[in-house]
C-alpha positions in Angstrom: -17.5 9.9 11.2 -21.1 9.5 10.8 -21.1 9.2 7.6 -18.2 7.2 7.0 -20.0 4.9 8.9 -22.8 4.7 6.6 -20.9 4.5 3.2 -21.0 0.5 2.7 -18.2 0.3 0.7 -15.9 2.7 3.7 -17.2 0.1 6.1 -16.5 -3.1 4.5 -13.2 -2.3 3.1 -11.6 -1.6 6.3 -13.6 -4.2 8.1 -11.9 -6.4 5.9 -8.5 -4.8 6.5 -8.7 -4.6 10.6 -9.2 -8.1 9.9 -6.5 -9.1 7.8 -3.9 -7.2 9.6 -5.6 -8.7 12.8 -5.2 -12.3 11.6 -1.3 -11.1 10.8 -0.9 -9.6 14.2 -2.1 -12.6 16.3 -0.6 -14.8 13.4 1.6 -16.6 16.4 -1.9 -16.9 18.6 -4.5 -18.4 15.8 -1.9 -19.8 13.6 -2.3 -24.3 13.6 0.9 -24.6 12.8 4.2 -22.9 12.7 5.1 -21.3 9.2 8.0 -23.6 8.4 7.4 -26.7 10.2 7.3 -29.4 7.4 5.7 -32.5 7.8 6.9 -34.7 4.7 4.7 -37.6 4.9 1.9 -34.5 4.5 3.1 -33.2 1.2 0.5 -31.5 -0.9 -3.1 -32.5 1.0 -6.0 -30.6 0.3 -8.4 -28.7 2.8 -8.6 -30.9 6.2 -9.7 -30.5 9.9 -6.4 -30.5 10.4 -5.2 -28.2 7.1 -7.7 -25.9 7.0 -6.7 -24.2 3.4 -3.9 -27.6 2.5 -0.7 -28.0 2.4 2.2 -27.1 0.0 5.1 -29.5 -1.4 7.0 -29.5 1.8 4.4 -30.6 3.8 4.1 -26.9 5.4 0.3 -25.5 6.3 -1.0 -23.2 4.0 -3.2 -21.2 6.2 -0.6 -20.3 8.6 1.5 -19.4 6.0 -0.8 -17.1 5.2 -1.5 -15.1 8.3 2.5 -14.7 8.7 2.9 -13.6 5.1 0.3 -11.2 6.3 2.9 -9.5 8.4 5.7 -9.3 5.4 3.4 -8.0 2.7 1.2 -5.4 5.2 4.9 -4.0 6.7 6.3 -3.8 3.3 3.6 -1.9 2.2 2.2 0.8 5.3 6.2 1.3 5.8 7.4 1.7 2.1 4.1 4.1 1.2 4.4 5.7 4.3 8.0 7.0 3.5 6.7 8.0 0.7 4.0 10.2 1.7 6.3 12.1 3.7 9.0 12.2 1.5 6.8 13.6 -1.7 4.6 15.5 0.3 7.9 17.7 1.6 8.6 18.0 -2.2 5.8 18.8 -3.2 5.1 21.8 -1.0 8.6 22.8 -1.1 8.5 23.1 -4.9 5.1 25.1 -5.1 6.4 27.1 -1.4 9.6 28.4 -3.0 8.9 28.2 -6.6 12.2 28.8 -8.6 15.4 26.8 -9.4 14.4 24.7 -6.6 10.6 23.6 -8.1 12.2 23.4 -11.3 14.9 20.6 -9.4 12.4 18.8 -7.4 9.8 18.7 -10.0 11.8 17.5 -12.9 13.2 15.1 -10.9 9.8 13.3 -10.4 8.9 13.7 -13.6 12.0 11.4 -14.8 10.9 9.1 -12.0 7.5 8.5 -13.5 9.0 8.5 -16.7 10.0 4.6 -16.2 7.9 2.1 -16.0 6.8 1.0 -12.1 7.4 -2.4 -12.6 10.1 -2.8 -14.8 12.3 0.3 -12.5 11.5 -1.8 -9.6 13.0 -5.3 -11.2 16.3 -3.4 -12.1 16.9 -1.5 -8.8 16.2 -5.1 -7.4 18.6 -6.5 -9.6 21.3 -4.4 -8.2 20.8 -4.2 -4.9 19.7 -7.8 -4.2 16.4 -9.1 -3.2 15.6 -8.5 0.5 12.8 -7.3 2.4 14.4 -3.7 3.1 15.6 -3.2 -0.5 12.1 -4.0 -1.7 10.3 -1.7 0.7 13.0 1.3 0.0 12.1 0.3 -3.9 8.6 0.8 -4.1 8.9 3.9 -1.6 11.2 5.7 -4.5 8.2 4.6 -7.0 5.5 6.1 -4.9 6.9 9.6 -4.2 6.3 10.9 -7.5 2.3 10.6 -6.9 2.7 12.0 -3.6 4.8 14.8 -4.7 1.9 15.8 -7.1 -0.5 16.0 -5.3 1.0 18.0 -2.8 2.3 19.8 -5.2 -1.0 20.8 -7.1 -2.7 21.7 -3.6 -0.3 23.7 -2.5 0.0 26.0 -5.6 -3.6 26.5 -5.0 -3.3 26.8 -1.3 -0.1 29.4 -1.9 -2.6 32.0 -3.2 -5.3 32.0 -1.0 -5.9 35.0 1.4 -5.4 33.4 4.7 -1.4 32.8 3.8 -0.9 35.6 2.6 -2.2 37.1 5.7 -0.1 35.2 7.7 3.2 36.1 5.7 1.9 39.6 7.1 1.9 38.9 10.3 5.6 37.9 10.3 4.9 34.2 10.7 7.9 32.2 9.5 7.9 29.8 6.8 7.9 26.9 8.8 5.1 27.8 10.8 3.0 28.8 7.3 3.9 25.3 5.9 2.5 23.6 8.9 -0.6 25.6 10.4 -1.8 27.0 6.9 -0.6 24.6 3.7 -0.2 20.8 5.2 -3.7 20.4 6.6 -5.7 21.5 3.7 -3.6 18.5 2.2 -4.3 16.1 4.1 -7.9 14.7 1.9 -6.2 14.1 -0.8 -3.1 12.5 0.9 -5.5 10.3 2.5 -7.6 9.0 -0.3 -3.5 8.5 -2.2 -2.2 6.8 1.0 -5.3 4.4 0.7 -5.0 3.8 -3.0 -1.4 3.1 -2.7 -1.2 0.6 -0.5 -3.5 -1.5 -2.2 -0.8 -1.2 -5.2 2.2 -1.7 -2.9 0.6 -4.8 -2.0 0.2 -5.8 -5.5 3.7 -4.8 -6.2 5.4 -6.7 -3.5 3.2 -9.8 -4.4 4.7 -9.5 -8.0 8.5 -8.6 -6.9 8.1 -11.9 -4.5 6.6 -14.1 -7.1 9.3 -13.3 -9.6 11.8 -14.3 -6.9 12.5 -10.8 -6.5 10.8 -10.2 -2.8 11.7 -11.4 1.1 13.9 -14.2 0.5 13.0 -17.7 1.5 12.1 -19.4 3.3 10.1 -16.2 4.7 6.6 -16.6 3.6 5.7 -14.3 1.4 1.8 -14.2 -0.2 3.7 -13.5 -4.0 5.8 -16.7 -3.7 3.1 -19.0 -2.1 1.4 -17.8 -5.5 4.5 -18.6 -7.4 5.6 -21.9 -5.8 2.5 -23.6 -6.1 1.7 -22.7 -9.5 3.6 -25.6 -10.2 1.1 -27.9 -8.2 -1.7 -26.4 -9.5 -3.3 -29.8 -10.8 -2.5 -31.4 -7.6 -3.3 -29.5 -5.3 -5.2 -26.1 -6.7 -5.8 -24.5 -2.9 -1.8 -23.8 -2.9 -2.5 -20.8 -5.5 -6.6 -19.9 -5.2 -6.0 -19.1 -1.1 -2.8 -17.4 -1.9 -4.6 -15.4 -5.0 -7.6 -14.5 -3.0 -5.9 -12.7 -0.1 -4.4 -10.7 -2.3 -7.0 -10.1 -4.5 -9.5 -9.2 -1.5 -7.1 -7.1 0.5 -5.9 -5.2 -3.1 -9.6 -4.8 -3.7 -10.3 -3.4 0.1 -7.9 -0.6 -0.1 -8.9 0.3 -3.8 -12.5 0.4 -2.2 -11.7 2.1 0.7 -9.8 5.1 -0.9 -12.7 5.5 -3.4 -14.7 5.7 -0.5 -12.6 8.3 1.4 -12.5 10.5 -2.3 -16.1 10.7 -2.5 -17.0 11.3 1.6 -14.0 14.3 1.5 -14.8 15.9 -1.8 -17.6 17.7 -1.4 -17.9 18.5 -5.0 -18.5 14.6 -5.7 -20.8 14.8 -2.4 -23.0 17.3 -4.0 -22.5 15.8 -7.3 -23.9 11.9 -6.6 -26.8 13.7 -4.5 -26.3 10.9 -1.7 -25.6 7.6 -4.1 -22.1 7.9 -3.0 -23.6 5.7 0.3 -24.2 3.1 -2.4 
């Protein structure tokens, strides 16, 4: 904890984050305005007392657009990559566990998943089940499983051999019990540093689905189609796309940061290695 604390770049990622997800939580408290409220006569004005970061075509406040987008994209993301840590992490230790027909099954089957690309496997399932905020949050959970199935995968193999389960297999402890006292928590670094890292990209994704039309449809805010909406105003009124951009861009950046961090303070190889710059 200690020296999380004193690794700048652990501390101002998730200082950043508790705040952003903080601003969405009390969006209904701090909010000016409510998200959908129009006020025609107020279409397009830039950065006021009144408008802190403008307002878009319909006359709606930007800034409290924001902080409820906040809410869609940060529950899209901690629920979709959340589903998918436990869903690959069961594959991956049940592949390198029982070995056999059943790695060969689970393990081809996320190779074929990687196989695609992210983004353009993500338009087409969208395009067939229809844009909504559940189908886009199941859609980038199928994406992310592969990486978490991996890594667990990986670890395990390597944790499989190690003296202390075989140990317990001789004391008659059941498979079960192996799995969760001896395997799971000498996963659960690199799970950590992958859960971090992947949000930041679910973010990113979601962003992209929504500002190809493809995300929580309107008129839910949504930090992607702010982007996309006022691109078209963007020599009118400019704040409707830099605000938008640089949310995303700062709270992409945080968890990218923060799982970097995490790698370097739970490896101890890279501890030893950078000889204390990992503080840096």
């Amino acid at each position: 904890m200690i020296r999380a604390l004193r690794n700048v770049r652990i501390t101002l990622s998730a200082s950043f984050i508790l705040a952003v997800a903080a601003a969405g939580a009390l969006a209904g408290v701090v909010a000016p305005h409510p998200p959908l409220e129009m006020h025609p006569s107020d279409r397009l004005q830039g950065p006021s007392s009144r408008y802190p970061f403008g307002t878009d075509e319909f006359g709606r406040d930007t800034l409290s657009r924001l902080l409820y987008g906040t809410r869609i994209s940060l529950l899209v993301a901690v629920l979709a990559v959340s589903l998918a840590a436990v869903t690959g992490t069961a594959m991956g230790v049940v592949a390198a566990y029982y070995r056999g027909w059943l790695e060969a099954a689970l393990m081809r089957t996320v190779e074929v998943i990687l196989s695609f690309p992210p983004v353009l496997l993500a338009i087409a399932v969208i395009a067939f089940l229809g844009a909504s905020t559940r189908n886009v949050t199941l859609t980038i959970a199928v994406l992310y499983t592969p990486l978490f199935a991996r890594i667990a995968y990986g670890s395990s193999l390597r944790v499989c051999e190690m003296e202390f389960v075989e140990a317990a297999r001789a004391m008659g402890a059941n498979d079960l019990r192996i799995i969760g006292r001896a395997i799971l928590p000498n996963l659960l670094a690199p799970l950590m540093v992958q859960f971090s890292l992947s949000l930041g990209f679910a973010i990113l994704l979601e962003s992209g689905l929504s500002f190809l039309g493809m995300g929580p449809p309107p008129p839910a805010p949504s930090w992607g189609r702010m982007v996309s909406s006022g691109r078209h105003f963007m020599e009118i009124s400019p704040s409707l796309v830099v605000f938008p951009s640089l949310v995303i861009l700062g709270t992409v950046l945080s968890f990218n940061l923060l799982g970097d961090g995490l790698r370097d303070l739970l490896d101890p190889r890279l501890r030893e290695r950078s000889g204390g710059r990992g503080n840096l």
